[in-house]
Structures are given as structure tokens and as C-alpha cells.
C-alpha positions as CSV (number, residue, x, y, z in Angstrom):
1,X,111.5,59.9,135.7
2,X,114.7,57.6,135.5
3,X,116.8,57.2,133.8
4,X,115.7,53.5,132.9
5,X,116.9,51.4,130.4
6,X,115.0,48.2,129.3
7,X,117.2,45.7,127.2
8,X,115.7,43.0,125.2
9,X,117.4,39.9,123.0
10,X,115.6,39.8,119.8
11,X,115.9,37.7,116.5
12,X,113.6,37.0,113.5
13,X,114.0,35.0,111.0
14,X,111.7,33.3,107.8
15,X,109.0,36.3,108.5
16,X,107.8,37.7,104.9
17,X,105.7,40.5,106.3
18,X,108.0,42.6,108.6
19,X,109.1,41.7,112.2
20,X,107.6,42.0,115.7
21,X,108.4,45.3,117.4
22,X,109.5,46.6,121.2
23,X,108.3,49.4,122.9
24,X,105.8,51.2,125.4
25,X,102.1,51.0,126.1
26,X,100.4,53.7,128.0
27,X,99.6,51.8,131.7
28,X,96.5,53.5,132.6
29,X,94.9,52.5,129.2
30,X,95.6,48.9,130.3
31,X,94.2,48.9,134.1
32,X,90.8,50.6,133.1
33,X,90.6,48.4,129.6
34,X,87.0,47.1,129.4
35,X,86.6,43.4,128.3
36,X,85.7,44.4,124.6
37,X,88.8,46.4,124.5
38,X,91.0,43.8,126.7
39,X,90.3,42.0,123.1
40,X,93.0,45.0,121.8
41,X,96.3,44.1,123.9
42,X,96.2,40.9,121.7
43,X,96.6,42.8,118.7
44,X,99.4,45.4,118.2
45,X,98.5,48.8,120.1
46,X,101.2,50.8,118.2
47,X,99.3,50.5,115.3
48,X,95.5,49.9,116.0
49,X,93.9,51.2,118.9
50,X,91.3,52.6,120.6
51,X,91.8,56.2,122.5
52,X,95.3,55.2,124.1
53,X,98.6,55.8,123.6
54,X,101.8,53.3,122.5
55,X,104.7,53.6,120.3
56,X,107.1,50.7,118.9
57,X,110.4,49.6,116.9
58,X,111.4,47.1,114.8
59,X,114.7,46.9,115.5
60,X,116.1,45.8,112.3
61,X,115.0,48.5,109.6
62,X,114.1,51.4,112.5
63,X,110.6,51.5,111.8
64,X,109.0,53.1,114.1
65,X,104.8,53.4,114.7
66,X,102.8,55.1,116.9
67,X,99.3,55.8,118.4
68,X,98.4,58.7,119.9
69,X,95.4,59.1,122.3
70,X,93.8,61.5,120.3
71,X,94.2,60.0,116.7
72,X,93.1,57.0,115.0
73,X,95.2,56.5,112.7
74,X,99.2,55.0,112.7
75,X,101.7,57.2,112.3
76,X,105.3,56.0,110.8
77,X,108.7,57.0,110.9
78,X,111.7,55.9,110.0
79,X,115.1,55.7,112.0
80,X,118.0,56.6,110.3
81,X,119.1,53.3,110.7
82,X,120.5,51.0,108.0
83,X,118.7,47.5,107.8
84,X,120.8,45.2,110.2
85,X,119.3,41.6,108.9
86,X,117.2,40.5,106.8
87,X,114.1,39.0,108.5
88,X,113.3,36.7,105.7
89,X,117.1,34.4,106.1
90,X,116.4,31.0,107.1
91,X,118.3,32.1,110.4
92,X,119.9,35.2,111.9
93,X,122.3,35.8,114.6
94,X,120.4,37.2,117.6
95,X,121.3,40.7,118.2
96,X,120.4,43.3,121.5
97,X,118.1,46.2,121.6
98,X,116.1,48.7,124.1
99,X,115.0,51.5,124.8
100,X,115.6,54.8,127.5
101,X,112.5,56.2,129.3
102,X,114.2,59.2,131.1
103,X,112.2,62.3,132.2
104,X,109.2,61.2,130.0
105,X,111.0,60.9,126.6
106,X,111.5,57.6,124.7
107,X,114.5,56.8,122.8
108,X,115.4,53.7,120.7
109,X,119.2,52.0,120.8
110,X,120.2,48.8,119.1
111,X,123.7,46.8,118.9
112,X,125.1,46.5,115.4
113,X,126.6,43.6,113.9
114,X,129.9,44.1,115.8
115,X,127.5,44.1,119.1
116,X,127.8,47.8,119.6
117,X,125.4,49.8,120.7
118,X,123.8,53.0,118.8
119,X,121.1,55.3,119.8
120,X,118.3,56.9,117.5
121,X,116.5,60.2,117.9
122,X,114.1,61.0,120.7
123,X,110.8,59.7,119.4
124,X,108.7,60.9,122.2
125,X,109.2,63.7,124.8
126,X,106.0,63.4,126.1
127,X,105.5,60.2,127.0
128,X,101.9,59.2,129.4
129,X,103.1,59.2,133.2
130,X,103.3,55.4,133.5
131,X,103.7,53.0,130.3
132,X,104.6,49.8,130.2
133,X,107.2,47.9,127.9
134,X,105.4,45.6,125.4
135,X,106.4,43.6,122.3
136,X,104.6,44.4,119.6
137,X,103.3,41.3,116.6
138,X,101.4,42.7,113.7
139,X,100.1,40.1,111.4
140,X,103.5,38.4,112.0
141,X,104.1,34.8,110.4
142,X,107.9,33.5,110.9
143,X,110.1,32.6,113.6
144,X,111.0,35.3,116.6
145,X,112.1,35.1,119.7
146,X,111.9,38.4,121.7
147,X,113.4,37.8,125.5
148,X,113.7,40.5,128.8
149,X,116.9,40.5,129.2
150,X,117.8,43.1,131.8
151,X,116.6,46.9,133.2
152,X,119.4,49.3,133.6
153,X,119.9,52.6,135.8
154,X,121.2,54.1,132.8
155,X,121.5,53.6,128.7
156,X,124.5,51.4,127.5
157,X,127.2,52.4,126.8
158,X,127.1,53.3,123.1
159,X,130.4,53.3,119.8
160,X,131.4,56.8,120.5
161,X,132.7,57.0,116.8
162,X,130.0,56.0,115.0
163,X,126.7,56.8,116.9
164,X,126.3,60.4,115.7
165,X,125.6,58.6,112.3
166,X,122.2,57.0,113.5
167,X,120.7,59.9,114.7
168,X,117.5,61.5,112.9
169,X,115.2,60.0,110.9
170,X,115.5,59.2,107.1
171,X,114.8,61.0,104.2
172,X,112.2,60.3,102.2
């Protein structure tokens, strides 16, 4: 139920088609996976799959995807986040990002470019009873490096000034 917080270091850099993504994977999809659809985890679950559910971010434009157990297609949405970095630079500063599984709902949070953090909306408040945090590649060419860094009893702390900004998603 938590709360649990699940911090990664991320950076991308020299990737022309979009960046890899964090998120959750539903866990009982994964233990009863058959070998034909083992073939699935190597591809990105958030946005092809086969019956189960998983959801994901890419942290620096907010893009969020999702597939639900019942659908077969993707669904999209977009954080109203600004774009922190541009994935294509030669190099980018690594930045910090994560997510809160508390009482089955799944919120987003990056740092910004000051290294504070900032929440998004609730993207799922019905999340499967056990998932399991992934990162996410979908047809990804470039540099990234996407590390664990730490699991938390609660979120971090987040700029009390600004964060009310970030929440939402953006208008079309």
C-alpha cells in the first residue's frame, strides 16, 4: 500500500526518436508469461502488449503511455510538464526522477534544472495489486543511462512554490 517512492538517475542524450521511459509493469503478467510472450518484456510493455497492464514516463517532455489489460491499443498523455532537455544535445546533465506507488495510485515527480523536485497528476488510481518498476526503450537509438538509485518510505520533498504549476495534464 506504501507509501513507496522509487528514485532513478536518468540522462539521454544524441537519441532522435524520443527517450527511454520509467515506470510499472503489472507482476502477475510477468510470473505467468509464457515463453512466446517472455519475447514481450524485451520490447516496451507500456506501449505494446499482450492482455497486461503497464504505464511509463519519459521524464523529459512528460509523456506518459499506457496499456491497459483490456485494450490493445496505447494510450498517451501528456504531463503538464515543460521539456527539461533536449534528448538530441550531444550531452546533457543527468537529472533525478521517480515515481510514488501509494494506496494503489501512481504518480510521476522529476527534479528540474535547479535539482528540485515536482510532482505530476495521479496517472493511475487503480493500479494491479503487485507491479514492478521497469525502464521502458521503444525503438530507442542514442545514448541513456537509466540507474536505481534509491527506494524511499515517502515522496521527496518537493519546491513548495512552484509545484502547483506541474500539475494536470496539457492542453491540446
Amino acid at each position: 500500500h506504501g507509501p513507496w517512492f522509487v528514485e532513478f538517475s536518468y540522462v539521454a542524450a544524441k537519441a532522435p526518436n524520443g527517450t527511454p521511459g520509467i515506470g510499472v509493469v503489472d507482476a502477475a503478467s510477468l510470473r505467468t508469461a509464457s515463453q512466446e510472450q517472455a519475447n514481450l518484456v524485451l520490447s516496451d510493455l507500456s506501449r505494446r502488449g499482450n492482455g497486461h497492464f503497464a504505464m511509463s514516463l519519459s521524464p523529459y517532455d512528460g509523456a506518459v503511455f499506457a496499456m491497459w489489460s483490456q485494450t490493445e491499443t496505447c494510450n498517451r498523455a501528456q504531463l503538464n510538464w515543460e521539456r527539461l532537455y533536449d534528448e538530441q544535445s550531444e550531452e546533457n546533465t543527468p537529472m533525478h526522477c521517480g515515481f510514488l506507488l501509494e494506496n494503489r495510485c501512481l504518480t510521476f515527480f522529476r527534479t528540474d534544472s535547479k535539482g528540485r523536485w515536482h510532482s505530476g497528476e495521479t496517472v493511475c488510481k487503480d493500479l494491479p495489486t503487485h507491479v514492478t518498476p521497469c525502464m521502458f526503450m521503444y525503438s530507442y537509438v542514442g545514448y541513456t543511462d537509466v540507474g536505481f538509485e534509491r527506494l524511499w518510505s515517502s515522496p521527496p520533498e518537493i519546491c513548495p512554490d512552484c509545484d502547483t504549476a506541474f500539475h494536470g495534464f496539457a492542453q491540446a
